[in-house]
N, C-alpha and C positions, 0 to 999 in steps of 0.2 A: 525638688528633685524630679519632681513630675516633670517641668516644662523644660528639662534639660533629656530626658528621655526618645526624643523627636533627632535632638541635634545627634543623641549617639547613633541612633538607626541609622540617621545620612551617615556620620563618619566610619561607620562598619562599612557601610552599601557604596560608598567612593574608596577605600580600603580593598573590598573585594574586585572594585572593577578597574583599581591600579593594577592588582595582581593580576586578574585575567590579561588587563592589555599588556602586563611584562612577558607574561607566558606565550600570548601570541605572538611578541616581538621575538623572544627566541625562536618561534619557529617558523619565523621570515617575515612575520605581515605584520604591516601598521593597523592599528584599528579605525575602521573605516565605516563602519556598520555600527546603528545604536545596542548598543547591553546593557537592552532591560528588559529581558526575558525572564523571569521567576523560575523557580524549579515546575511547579504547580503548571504556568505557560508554557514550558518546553514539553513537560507530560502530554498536556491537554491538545497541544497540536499534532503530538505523533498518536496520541490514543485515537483522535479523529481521523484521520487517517487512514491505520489499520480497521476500525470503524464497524464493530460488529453486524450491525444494521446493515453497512453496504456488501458487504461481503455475502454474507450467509442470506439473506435474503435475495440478492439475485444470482448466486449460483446455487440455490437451496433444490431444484430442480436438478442440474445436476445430482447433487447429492442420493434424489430419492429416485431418478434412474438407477445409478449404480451402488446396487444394497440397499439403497433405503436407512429406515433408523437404525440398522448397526453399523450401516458404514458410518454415519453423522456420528451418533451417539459414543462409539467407541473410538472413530476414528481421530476428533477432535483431538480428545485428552493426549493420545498419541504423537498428532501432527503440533500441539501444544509443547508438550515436552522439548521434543526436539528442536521445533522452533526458538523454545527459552537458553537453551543447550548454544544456538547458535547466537542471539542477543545477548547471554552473556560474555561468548569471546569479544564481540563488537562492542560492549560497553567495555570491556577492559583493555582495548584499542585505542577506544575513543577518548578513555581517560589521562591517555597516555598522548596522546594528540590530537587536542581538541579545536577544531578550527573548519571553517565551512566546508570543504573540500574532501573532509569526511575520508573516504573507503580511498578514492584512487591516492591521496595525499600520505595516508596510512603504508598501501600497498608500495609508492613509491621509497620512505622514508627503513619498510621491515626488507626490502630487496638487495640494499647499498649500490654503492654509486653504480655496480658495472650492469644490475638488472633493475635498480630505480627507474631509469624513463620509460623502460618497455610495460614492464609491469604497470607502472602507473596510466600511461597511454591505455593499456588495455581494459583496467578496471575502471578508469573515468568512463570510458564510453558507453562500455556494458550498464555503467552507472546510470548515467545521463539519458539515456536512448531507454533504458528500461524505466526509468521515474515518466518518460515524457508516455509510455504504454500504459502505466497507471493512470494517470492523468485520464489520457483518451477512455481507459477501457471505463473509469468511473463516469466519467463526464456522459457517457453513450450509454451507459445501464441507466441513470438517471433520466436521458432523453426518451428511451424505452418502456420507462417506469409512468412518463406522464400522456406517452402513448397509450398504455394501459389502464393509466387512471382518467385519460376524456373517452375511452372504446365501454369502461366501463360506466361513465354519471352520464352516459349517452343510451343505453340499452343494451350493454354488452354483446359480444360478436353474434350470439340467437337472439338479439332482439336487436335487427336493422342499427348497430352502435358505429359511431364514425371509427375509422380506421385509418391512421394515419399512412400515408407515402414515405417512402426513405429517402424523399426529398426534405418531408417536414422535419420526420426524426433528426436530421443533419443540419436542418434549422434548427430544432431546439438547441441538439449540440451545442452549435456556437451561439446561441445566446447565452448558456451558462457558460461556458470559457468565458463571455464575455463582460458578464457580471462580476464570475470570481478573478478577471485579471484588473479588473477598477480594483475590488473590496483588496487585493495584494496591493495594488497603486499605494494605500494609505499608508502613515506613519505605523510603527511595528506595534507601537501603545496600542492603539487600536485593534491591530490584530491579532496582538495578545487576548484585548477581550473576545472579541470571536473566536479563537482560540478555546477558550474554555467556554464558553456559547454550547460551540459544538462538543466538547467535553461532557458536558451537565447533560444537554439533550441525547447524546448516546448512551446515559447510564440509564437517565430516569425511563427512553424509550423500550430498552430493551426490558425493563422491568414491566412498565405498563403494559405491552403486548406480547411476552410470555405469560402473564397471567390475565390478561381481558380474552384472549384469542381462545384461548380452550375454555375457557369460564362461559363466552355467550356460545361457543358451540353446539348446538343441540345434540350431535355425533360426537362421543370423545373414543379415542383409541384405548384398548386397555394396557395395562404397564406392561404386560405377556408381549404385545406386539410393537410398546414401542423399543424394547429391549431387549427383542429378541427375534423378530422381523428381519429377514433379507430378503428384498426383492431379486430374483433375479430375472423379472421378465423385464426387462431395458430396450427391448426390439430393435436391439444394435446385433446381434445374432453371438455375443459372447455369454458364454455359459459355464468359465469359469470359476471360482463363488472367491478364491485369492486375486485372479484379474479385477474383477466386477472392484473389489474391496479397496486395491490396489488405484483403480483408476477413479472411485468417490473420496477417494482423501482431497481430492484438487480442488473441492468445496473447501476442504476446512485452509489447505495452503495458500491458496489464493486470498483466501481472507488475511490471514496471519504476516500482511505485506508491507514496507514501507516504514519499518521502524528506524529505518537509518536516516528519517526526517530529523530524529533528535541529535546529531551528528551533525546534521548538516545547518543547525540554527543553532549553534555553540558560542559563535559570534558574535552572538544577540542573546546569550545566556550571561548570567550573574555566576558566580564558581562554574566554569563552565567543565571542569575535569573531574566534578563529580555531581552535578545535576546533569548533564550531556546524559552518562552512564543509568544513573537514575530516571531520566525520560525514560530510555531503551527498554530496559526493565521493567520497571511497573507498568507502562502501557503494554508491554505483551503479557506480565501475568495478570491483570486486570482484564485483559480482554479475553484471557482463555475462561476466567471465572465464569464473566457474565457471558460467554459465550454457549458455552457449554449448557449455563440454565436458560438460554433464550431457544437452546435446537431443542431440549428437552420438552419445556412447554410449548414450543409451537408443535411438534410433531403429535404432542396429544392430540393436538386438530385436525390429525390428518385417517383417513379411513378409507378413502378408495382413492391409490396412488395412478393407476391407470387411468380415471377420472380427470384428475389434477395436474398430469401431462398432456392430457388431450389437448390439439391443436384446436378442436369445433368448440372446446368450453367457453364461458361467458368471455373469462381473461385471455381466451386465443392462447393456453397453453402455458402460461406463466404463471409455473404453480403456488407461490407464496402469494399472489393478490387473487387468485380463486380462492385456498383457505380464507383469509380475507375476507373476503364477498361473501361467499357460501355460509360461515360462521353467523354474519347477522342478519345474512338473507333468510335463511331458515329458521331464524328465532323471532325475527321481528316484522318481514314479508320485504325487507328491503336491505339491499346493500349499502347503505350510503354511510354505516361505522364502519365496514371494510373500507372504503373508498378514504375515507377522515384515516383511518390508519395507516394506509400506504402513503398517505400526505407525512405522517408523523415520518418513517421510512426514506419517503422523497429529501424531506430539511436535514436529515443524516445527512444521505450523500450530499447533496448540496455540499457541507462543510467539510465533507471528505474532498470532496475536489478542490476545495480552496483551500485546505493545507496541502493538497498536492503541488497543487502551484508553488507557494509557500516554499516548500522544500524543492521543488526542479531549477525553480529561480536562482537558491543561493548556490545549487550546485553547478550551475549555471554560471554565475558570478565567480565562484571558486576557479573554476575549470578553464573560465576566460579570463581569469587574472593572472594565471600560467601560462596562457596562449596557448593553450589547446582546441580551442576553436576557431572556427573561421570569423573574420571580423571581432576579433577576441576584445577588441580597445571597446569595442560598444557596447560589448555585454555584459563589463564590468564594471562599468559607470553607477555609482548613486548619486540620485536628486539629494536636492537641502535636506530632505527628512531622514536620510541617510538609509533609501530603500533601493536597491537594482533596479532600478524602474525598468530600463533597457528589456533586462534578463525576464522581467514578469511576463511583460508583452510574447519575448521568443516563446516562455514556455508555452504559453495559450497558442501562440501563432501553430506549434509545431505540434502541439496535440489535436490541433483543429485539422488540419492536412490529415496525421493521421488515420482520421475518422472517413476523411472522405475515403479513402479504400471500400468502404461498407455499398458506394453504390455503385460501385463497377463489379464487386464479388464478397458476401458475406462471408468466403471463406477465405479471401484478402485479407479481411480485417480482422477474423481471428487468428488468424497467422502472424499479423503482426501485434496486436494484444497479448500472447502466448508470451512474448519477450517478457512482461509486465509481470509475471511470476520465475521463471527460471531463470529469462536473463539477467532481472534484478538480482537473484539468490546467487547465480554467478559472480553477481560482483561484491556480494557479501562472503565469500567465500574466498576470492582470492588473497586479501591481506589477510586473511585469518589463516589461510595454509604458508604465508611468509614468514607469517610469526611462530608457529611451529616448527618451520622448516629453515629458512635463512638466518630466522632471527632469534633461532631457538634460545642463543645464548648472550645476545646480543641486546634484544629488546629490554625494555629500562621501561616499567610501570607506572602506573601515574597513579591519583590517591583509591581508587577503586582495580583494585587486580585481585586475580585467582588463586593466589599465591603460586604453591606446588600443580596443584591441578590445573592453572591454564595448557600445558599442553595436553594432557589427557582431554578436557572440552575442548579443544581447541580439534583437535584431531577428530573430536565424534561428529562436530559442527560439519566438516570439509565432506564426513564421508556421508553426513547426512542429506547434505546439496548432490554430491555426488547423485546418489543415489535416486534423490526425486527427479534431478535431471534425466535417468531414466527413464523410469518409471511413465514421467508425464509426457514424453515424448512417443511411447507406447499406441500403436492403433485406438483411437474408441469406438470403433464399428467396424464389422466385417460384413459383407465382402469389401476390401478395401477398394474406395473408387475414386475420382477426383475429388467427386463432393466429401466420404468419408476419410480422405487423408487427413492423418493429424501432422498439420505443419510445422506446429513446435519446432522440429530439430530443423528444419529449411530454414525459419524463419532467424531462430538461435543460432546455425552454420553459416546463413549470411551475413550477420551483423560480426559475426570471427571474422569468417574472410573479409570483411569490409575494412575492419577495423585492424587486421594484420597486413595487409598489402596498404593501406595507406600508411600504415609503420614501415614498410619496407621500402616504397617509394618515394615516400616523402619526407616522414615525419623525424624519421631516424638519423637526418642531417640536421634539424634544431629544435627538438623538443627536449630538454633538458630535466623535464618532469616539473615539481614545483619548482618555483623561485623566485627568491626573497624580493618585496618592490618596499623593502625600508631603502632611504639613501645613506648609502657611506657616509 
């Protein structure tokens, strides 16, 4: 009975992946892409992604500009919440149409025929153009990061430390795109292991330095101040203490991004109408858990926040690799555990970008297999290993450009970054107000739904995007001037207008939304 055990696994596992490819045939596509993604692989590439480490750690300054450890500390569990509020409309979307093209494919399918292409037009793009902002904005905080980590094992910026050009940063840049669009090149088996690589090394890191970082501290914060602490000296000239609160949530949502990767690799998923759902999910309540104890323990490290913003400090101002530094400089006479630890930090994003890839690629693939893009026949092509190679290349190509914005105006380049949080959450939002709204009665669940309650969540999701769209559009320094303009809403009203006038002039004569390429 034992050695019959093997053959049953295979006939469940060819069982499961006839049904996925019948489900995909209903909903227009031959299967084209290998499905052998695990539930566990579909997790482990959206959790990397979202990617605590990369997140909270390079907008962690942020953070302790506006409020400090109450906006972190309380803000999180909040921006957590709602966040889960809006991943579970998206998993009960996704369940129900499970296939790479994700959000605009959704939005097209909950609109019907007579507001499907528009809708679908609008929310691929927002889609696509905001995944390829991720991309950049991680790829460039990790260029930033190794900036800070040779200014630091060099003698830090008061001790004569090399300083890189925003020539070289932009170098580094595209060497990682260019690393993580080979390691995408590979068969998916492979990237599955990487996959959970970056999985395992985001759990065990954020564990090992929420509790090494305050432990070799010689300064620790007391609980009074990290729970009860608002900063409001931010030397932005706002002295609201709801503004201030209002605008340090963008640490914690910025982080909380990019969960519609497990969407977008459904195609490459085993049951993909209820692991799809299940990625979504546990990668964002997994990462609010360990989120929450990684800002908890590192903030104990922190004790003179003025200090730690400073632009003259060792890190030149980048306040998690002076905690950092400072921690084993002061216990041991040298920085070089801080320095080892921001490496730990570094290998995160690393594999945060290359699940971003990962995910831009297939939406990418998706997007041009409807011919929604330009030279659409190219970008949808797979090699023999059954990977978008095409599509891999574009995403790296088009977050590298990007990046370049950063050396003609640094506040270019946050402007177009900015998309990489609201524009994304805009296109998480629009098929989720379809489905409440067009499709309220319409919509037909798949094996993971809300029952009664999808539209009640379904409605607090819309008004919760609403809402930060807002919010993060909001000044964050007064007196407003070119340098202090917050571009957000520019950058998010151009990529509307861009993407409505080419609807109105073009696209609106043969973009059809999806459509099916099985043959009659």
């Amino acid at each position: 009975m034992e050695d019959d055990e093997p053959c049953c696994h295979l006939l469940l596992d060819n069982e499961t992946i006839i049904s996925d490819d019948s489900r995909l045939n209903q909903l227009g596509y031959k299967q084209e892409l290998s499905r052998k993604l695990s539930a566990i692989s579909n997790f482990s590439l959206t959790f990397s992604i979202i990617s605590v480490l990369t997140g909270l750690n390079t907008t962690y300054g942020t953070g302790l500009t506006y409020g400090g450890p109450v906006t972190m500390v309380y803000g999180w569990p909040i921006v957590g919440i709602f966040t889960l509020i809006v991943g579970l409309s998206m998993a009960e979307i996704c369940s129900a149409y499970p296939t790479s093209g994700g959000l605009y494919f959704w939005s097209a399918k909950l609109s019907g025929d007579d507001w499907g292409p528009f809708a679908s037009w609008i929310t691929g793009w927002f889609n696509i153009v905001g995944q390829w902002a991720v991309t950049t904005s991680i790829d460039f905080s990790l260029a930033q990061l190794i900036e800070v980590i040779i200014l630091l094992s060099t003698g830090g910026k008061n001790g004569g430390g090399y300083e890189a050009s925003k020539y070289t940063i932009i170098g580094f840049h595209g060497g990682i795109l260019l690393l993580h669009a080979i390691i995408n090149s590979l068969p998916i088996s492979l990237l599955s292991f990487f996959g959970q690589l970056a999985a395992a090394w985001n759990i065990v890191g954020v564990f090992v330095l929420m509790i090494l970082i305050p432990l070799v501290a010689t300064e620790r914060a007391s609980a009074k101040f990290v729970f009860t602490h608002f900063n409001t000296d931010n030397g932005e000239g706002i002295s609201s203490t709801v503004y201030i609160f209002v605008l340090g949530l963008l640490m914690s949502q910025y982080t909380l991004t990019g969960y519609d990767a497990s969407a977008h690799m459904t195609e490459e998923t085993k049951n993909a109408d209820q692991n799809g759902p299940r990625g979504i999910i546990s990668a964002i309540g997994i990462s609010i858990i360990v989120g929450f104890g990684y800002i908890l323990g590192i903030t104990f490290a922190v004790t003179n926040i003025p200090f730690l913003l400073d632009e003259n400090n060792d890190a030149g101002g980048y306040a998690i690799a002076e905690i950092f530094y400072l921690a084993f400089k002061n216990r041991y006479g040298s920085g070089v555990g801080g320095i080892i630890c921001l490496g730990i930090v570094g290998v995160a994003i690393f594999f945060c970008g290359m699940s971003s890839v990962t995910s831009n690629s297939r939406m990418a693939y998706a997007f041009s297999r409807d011919g929604a893009m330009p030279f659409s026949s190219l970008w949808h092509k797979v090699n023999k290993q059954e990977v978008p190679i095409n599509a891999v290349w574009l995403s790296a190509f088009i977050s590298f450009c990007m990046a370049l914005t950063s050396l003609g105006s640094i506040v270019a380049f946050n402007a177009m970054v900015s998309i990489a949080t609201i524009g994304l959450y805009i296109a998480y939002a629009l098929p989720i107000f379809f489905r409440v709204t067009l499709a309220r009665k319409s919509f037909v669940p798949g094996p993971f739904n809300l029952g009664r309650y999808g539209i009640l969540v379904g409605w607090v999701a819309v008004i919760w995007v609403a809402t930060i769209s807002v919010l993060f559009s909001l000044p964050v320094a007064y007196p407003i001037t070119i340098e202090t303009l917050n571009y957000t809403p520019v950058a998010v009203g151009g990529l509307f207008i861009l993407t409505v006038s080419s609807w109105i002039l073009r696209a609106r004569h043969w973009f059809r939304g999806p459509i099916t390429n099985i043959d009659a």
